[in-house]
N, C-alpha and C positions, 0 to 999 in steps of 0.2 A: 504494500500500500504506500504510493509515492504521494507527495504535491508536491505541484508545480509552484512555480513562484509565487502564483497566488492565492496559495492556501488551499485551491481547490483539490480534493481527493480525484485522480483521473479515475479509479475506480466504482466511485461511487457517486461521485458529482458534488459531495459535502466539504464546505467551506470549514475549515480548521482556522481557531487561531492559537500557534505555537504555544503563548504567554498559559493560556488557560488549559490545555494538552500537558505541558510540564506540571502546571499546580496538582492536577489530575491524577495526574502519575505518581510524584512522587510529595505526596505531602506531609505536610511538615506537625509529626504527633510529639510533643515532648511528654517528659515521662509523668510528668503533675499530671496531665488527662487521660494518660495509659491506666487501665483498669488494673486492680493489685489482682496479680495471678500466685500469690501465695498462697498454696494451703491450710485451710484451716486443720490444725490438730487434731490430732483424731481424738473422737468425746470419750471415748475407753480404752484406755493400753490393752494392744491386744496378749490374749494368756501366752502366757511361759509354755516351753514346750513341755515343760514337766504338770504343768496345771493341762496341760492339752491329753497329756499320755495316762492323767488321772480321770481323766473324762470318758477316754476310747477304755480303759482298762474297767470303767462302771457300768459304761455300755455292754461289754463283753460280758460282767456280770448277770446282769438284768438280764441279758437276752438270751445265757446259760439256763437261768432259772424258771423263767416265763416261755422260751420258748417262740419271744415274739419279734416280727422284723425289726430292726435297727430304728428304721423312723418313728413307731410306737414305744419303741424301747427309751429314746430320747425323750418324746415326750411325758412319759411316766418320772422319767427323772426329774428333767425340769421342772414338770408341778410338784417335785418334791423336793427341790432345792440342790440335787446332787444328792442328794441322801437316800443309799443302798438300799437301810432296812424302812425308809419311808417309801419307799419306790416298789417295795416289795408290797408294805402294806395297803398302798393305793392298787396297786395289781390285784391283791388277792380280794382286796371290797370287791372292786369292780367283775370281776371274773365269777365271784359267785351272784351278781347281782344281772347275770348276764350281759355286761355293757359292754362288752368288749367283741367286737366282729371274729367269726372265722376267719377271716377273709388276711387277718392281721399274723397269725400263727405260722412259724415256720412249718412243713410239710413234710 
């Protein structure tokens, strides 16, 4: 895409004018109006891999004991805090109260 001396795009037929072309292009952002691209901190340190390998090691529990897939086995814990023999005791309510699906049980 050429102009000729007078601005004109031989292309296109569109009259340019350089001054406004250059602004265009390359304008002029100083860093007071640059938006802050710092990350915000994350709101919870994420766990230790020893608090991680205490988590997989309760789940492995629970789902020894129960019987039941990983995802149900997570949540039984989590409404018990992480606490084994409360994860147990929520299990066994529910299971004799029949709340808990077939469909959850490993096979």
């Amino acid at each position: 895409q050429s102009t000729g001396s007078s601005g004109i795009n031989a292309e296109y037929g569109v009259r340019s004018n350089p001054d406004i072309v250059k602004k265009i292009e390359s304008p002029d952002l100083t860093p007071a109006l640059a938006p802050d691209l710092t990350p915000a901190p994350a709101a919870v340190p994420a766990p230790t891999s020893a608090a991680n390998q205490a988590k997989v090691d309760l789940l492995a529990r629970v789902q020894s004991a129960t019987k039941m897939v990983t995802d149900y086995c997570q949540q039984c814990l989590e409404a018990a805090g992480w606490d084994f023999e409360k994860a147990m005791s929520i299990f066994r309510d529910m299971h004799a109260k029949g709340q808990i699906p077939a469909h959850v049980f490993i096979k």
